[in-house]
N, C-alpha and C positions, 0 to 999 in steps of 0.2 A: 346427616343421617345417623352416624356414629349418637352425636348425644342426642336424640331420641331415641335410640335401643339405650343407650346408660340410662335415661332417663327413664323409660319404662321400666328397665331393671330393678331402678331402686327402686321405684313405685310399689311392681310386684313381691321385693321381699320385704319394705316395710307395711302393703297389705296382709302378706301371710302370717308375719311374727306377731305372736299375742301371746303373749307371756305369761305360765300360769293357766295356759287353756285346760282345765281339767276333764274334756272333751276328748281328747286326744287318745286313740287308742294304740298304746304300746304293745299289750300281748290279749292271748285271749280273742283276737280279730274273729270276724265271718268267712272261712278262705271262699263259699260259696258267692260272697257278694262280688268278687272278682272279676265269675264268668263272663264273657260274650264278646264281644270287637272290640279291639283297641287301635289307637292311630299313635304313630311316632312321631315326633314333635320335635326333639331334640337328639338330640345325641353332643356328649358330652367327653375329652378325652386328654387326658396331658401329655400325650402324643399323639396330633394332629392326625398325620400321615397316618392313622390307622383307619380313622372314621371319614375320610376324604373319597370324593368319587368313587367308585369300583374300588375300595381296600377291603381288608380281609373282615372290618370289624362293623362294618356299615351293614347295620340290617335296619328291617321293618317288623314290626311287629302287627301283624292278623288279630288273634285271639287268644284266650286263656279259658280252660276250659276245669272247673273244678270238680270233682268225681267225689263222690259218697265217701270212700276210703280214706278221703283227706290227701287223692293223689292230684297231679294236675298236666293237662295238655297242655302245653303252649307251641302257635304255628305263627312260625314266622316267614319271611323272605330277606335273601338275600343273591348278589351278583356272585356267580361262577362263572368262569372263562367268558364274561361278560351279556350272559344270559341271567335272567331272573328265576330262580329257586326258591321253590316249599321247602321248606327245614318244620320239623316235627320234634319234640322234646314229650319225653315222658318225663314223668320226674315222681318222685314217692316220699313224703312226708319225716324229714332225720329224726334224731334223739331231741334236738334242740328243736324248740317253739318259732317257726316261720322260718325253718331253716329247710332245703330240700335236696334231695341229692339225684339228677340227673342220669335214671339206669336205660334209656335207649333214646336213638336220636334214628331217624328217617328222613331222606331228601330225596325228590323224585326228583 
C-alpha cells in the first residue's frame, strides 16, 4: 500500500512540474475566481501531533467568499471540546500583492 501512495506521489509531482510554464500566474491573479466551496484534501504538518484527530490545527475548509473591496470570507470547521464548529475569518487585502491580514474571526 505504502509504494502505491510513493508511487502516485511521484506520478503526481512529475505530472505537475513543466518547466518554463509561462502560464503560470504569479501576481496580478482574479482573487474573484476563488469564490464558492472548497473541500480539504490534505493537511500537511512537521509536527504531526497538531494536525492528528481532534488537535488544535486540524480544520476543514467550507468556502471562500471574495467581495468587491478585494476583502475575503473564508468559513471553515473545526473540533472544540470535541464538537464540530463554524469558524468565520474576515480578512482585508495588506500593502503586499496576495498578502491579507486577518481583522475578525467568528465561531458559533
Amino acid at each position: 500500500m505504502k509504494l502505491l501512495l510513493l508511487l502516485c506521489l511521484g506520478l503526481t509531482l512529475v505530472c505537475a512540474h513543466d518547466e518554463g510554464n509561462p502560464a503560470v500566474v504569479t501576481s496580478n491573479f482574479d482573487i474573484s475566481k476563488i469564490s464558492g466551496g472548497w473541500y480539504t484534501i490534505l493537511l500537511a504538518s512537521d509536527d504531526k501531533e497538531r494536525i492528528e484527530e481532534n488537535s488544535v490545527m486540524r480544520s476543514f475548509m467550507e468556502s471562500i467568499q471574495a467581495w468587491d473591496d478585494n476583502s475575503l470570507t473564508l468559513k471553515f470547521h473545526v473540533k472544540v471540546n470535541g464538537e464540530c464548529t463554524e469558524i468565520s475569518l474576515f480578512c482585508t487585502q495588506a500593502n503586499e500583492n496576495g498578502v491579507y491580514n486577518v481583522i475578525s474571526l467568528y465561531h458559533e
